[in-house]
N, C-alpha and C positions, 0 to 999 in steps of 0.2 A: 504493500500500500504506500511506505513513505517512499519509495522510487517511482512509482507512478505520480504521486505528487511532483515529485523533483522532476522526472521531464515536464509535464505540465506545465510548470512552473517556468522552466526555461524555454520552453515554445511558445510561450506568450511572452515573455522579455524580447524573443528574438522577433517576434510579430510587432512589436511596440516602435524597436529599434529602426526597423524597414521601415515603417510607416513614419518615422520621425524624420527620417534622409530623405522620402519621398517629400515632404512638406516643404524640408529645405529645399532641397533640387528645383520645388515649383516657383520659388522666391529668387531664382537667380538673373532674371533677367536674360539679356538675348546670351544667349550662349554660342562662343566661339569654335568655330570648325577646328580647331589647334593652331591657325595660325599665331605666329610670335613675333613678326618682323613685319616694320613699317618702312623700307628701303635700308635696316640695320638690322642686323641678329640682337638680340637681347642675350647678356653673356652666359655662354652655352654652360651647361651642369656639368658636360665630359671634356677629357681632352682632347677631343675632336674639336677642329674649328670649321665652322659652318658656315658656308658659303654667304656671299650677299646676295642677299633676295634679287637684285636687279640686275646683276650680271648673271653671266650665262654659266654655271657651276661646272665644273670638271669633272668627267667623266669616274673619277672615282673617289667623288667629294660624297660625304656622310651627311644624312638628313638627322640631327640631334633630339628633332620634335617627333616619336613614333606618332603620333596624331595628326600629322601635316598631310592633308588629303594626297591623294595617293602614295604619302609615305615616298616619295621620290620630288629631289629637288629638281630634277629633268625636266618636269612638267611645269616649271616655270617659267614662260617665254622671258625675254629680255627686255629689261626698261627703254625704255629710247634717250639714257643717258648714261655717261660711265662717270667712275672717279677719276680725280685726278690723282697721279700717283703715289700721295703724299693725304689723299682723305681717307682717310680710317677710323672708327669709332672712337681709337685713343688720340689721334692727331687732336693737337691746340690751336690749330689755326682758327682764325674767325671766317664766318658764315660767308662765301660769295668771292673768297680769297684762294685764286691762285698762284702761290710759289715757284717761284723760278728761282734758279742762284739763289742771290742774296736781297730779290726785288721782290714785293708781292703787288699784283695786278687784280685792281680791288672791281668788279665785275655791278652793274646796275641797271636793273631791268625799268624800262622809261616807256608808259602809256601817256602818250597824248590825247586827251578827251573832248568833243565838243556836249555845246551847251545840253546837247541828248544823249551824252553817254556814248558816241558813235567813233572810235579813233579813228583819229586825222593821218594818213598815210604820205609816205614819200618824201619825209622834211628831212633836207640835206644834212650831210653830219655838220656844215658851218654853221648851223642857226644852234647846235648845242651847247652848252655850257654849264661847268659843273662845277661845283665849289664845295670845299674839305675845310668845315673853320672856318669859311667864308673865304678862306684860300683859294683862287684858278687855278684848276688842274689840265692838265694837256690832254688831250685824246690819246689811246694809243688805239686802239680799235671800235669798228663800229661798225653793227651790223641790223639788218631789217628783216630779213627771211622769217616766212610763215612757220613756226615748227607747232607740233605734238605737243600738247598738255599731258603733263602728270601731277594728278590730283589728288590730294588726301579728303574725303569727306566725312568730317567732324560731328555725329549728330546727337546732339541728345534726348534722352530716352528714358525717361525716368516716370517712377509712379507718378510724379506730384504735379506735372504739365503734359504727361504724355498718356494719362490714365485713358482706357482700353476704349476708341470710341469717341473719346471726346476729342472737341473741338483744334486741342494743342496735336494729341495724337494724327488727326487726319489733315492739320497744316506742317505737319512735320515730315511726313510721310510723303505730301503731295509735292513738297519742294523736292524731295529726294528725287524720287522717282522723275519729277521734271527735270532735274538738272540729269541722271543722265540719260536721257532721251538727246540732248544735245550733243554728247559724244561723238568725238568719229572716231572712225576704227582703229586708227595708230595714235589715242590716246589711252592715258593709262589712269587705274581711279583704285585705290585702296575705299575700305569703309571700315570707318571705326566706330563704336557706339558707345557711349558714355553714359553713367549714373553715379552712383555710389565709388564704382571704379570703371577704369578704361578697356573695353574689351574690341578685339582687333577682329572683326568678323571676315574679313576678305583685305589681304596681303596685294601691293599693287599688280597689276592683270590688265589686258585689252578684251580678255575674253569676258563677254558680258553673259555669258548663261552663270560663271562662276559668281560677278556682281550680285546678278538679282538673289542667287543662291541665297547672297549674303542679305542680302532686302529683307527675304523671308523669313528673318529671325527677329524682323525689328516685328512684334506682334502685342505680346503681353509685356509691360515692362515688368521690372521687378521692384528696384528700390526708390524710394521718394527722396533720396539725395543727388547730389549734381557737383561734381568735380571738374567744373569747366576749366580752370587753371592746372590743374595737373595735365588733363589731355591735353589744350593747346601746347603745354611747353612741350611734354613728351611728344609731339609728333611732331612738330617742326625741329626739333632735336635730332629725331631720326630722319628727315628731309635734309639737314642741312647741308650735305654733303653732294645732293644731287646737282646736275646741272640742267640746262634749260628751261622750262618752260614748266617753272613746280609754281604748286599752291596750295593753301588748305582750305576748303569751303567749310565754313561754322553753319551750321543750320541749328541755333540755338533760341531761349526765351534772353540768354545774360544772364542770368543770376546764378550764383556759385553757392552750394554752402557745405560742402564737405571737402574742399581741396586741403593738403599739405601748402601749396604754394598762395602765400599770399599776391595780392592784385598786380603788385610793386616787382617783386618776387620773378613773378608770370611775365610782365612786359616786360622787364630787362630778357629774361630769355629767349622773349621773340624777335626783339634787338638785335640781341647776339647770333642768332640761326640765320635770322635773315631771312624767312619762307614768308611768300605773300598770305597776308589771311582777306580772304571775303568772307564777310558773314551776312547771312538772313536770318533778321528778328522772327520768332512767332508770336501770335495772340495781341497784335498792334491793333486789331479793330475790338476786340476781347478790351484791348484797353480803355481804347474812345470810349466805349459805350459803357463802361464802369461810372459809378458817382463818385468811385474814390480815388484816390492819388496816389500809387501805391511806390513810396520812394524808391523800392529793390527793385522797380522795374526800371525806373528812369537813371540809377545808378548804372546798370548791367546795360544798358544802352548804352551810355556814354564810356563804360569799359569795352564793348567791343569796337565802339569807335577809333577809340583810342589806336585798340590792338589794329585794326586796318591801316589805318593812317599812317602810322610810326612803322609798320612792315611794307609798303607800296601797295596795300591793297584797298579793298573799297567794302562799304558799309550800307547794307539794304535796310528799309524800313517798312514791308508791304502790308497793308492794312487790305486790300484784294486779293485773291487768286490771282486773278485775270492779270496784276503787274507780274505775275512770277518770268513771263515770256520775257518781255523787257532787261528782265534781271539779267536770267539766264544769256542773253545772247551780248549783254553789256559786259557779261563776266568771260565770257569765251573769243570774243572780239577783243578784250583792254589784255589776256594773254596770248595769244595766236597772233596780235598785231603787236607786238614791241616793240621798244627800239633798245639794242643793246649794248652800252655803254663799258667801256674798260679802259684804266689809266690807273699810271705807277703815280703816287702818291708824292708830293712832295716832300711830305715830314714821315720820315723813315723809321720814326723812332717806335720799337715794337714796347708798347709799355702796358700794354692790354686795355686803353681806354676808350673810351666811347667818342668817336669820330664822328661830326654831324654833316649831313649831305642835305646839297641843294642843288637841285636840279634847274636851269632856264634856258626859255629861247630868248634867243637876240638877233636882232639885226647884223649881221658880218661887216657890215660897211662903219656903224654907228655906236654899233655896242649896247643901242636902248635897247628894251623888251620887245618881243616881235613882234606887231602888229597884223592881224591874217583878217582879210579881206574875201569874202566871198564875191564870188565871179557872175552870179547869178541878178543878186538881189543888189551889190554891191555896200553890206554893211559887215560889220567888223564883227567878225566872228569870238564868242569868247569862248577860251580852251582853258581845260585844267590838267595841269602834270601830275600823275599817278606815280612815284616813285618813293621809298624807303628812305628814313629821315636820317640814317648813319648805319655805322657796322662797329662793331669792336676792331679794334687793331690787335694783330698777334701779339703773342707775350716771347721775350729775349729766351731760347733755348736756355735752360742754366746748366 
């Protein structure tokens, strides 16, 4: 009798136990396919070193993550950028800096915008002008070509704005889903999703059956926290080393309240990386038609402002659906149309500080600001420079 008890006993513990991992497990939120790498490996458990996501791995490179959908890194196409030889997750160089000898050639992505958000194409490299400190710097290069977007998109996802159905959820969702319908096929798009912590659902990819894969997990949220600042930095951390045509699309509400990283903390990071951020507010008509004023909104506004601004990127505010079109083709036009800016700096001195950049047109003849004249209508066009307010400067080898 007391041994029938005793399993009894312990088959209802072990029934208790199952059922209690089950409850957790439903509490997690979107759950990742294994991916671990957002254009970086996150430092491997073994002493295998694992290839980077965006290069093309080696025929007998080791996949570290058993969970990494098909368990082979092969099945990775290639990013449509490489490192420079000298970018590595331990290199100290700063964001947008490539090294040569003993120069570094500080590199600056320049969108020209008119009054619609529409970039203004073909302005010679003598109407550019760039200032370090308010220092003139010389040109060393300068190029226009259409290239390939690669894209991080930032979403968040949490019980507290994103709950199952409601109005946050299906403006979150419907930005996503529209931005990428915009894609073309030799662009590349990570999706990362964000709450309580950061989870990497889909590793950068052009193959869009693998994207939406990752779509499909954005369904039930799990937790009513929101680590906006830790995600932004961690992924533009892991971007910083790419080249071309990167950025990180924020599809947020703003408001942060469970990060490690304070506000302060977060923009110096994104400073330093140097990755463009766009971001799309949610629940802006949610707000209009509120009686009240709710300050954590109109704070977390003016912190993703911020973050756009100060990284060269740009800051939505749609209070419609119907503007998301607009957004979208503003955001894929001010990257695809660039102009790409590089010069050796005059003050050499690697001290690791914060270097402020300013972009202008001017007149080559006059040296005033440039005056652009529409050929149509004949009035003076007004244009806004989209570019990144500085970079860190590297710090002296010791």
């Amino acid at each position: 009798m007391n041994k029938f008890r005793f399993v009894a006993s312990l088959a209802a513990l072990l029934l208790f136990a199952a059922a209690g991992a089950h409850l957790l497990r439903a509490q997690d939120g979107p759950v990742s396919s294994g991916s671990s790498t957002v254009a970086r490996p996150r430092k491997p458990a073994t002493t295998a070193t694992p290839p980077f996501s965006g290069d093309a791995p080696s025929s007998n490179a080791t996949t570290t993550d058993p969970n990494a959908a098909g368990a082979s890194s092969n099945d990775q196409p290639k990013i449509p950028s490489k490192l420079s030889p000298r970018a590595t997750k331990d290199s100290d160089g700063a964001a947008d800096v490539s090294f040569k000898a003993d120069t570094n050639l500080v590199t600056v992505d320049v969108s020209v915008l008119d009054s619609s958000g529409n970039p203004i194409p073909n302005l010679p490299r003598s109407y550019f002008r760039i200032l370090e400190d308010n220092v003139p710097q010389t040109l060393q290069q300068f190029s226009t070509a259409e290239s390939p977007m690669t894209v991080a998109m930032v979403i968040e996802f949490s019980a507290r704005f994103q709950a199952y159905y409601s109005m946050g959820w299906s403006e979150t969702l419907s930005a996503s889903y529209g931005f990428l319908q915009t894609l073309k096929k030799d662009d590349y798009v990570a999706v990362i999703a964000y709450d309580l912590r950061t989870t990497i659902l889909s590793d950068f990819t052009n193959d869009r059956s693998k994207t939406m894969e990752a779509m499909q997990r954005l369904r039930v949220p799990g937790f009513a926290e929101s680590n906006l600042f830790d995600a932004l930095a961690d992924t533009s951390e892991r971007m910083s080393k790419i080249e071309g045509r990167r950025a990180i699309l924020l599809i947020s509400s703003g408001i942060d309240t469970f990060s490690k990283l304070t506000y302060d903390k977060a923009r110096k990071a994104l400073q330093e990386n140097g990755v463009p951020v766009y971001s799309i507010s949610i629940l802006q008509a949610a707000r209009a038609a509120s009686t009240g004023n709710d300050i954590a909104f109109l704070q977390g506004d003016n912190e993703i402002r911020t973050f756009a601004k100060e990284t060269g990127g740009q800051a939505f505010f749609p209070r419609f659906q119907g503007e998301l079109g607009n957004i979208f083709h503003t955001i894929s036009e001010s990257l695809r149309n660039q102009y790409q800016l590089s010069y050796s700096p005059n003050n050499q001195t690697r001290d690791g500080k914060f270097r402020k950049l300013t972009v202008q047109l001017v007149n080559p003849q006059t040296g005033e600001p440039l005056k652009m004249v529409d050929e149509k209508t004949k009035k003076n066009i007004k244009y806004t420079i989209v570019a990144k307010s500085g970079y860190v400067a590297p710090r002296a080898v010791e």
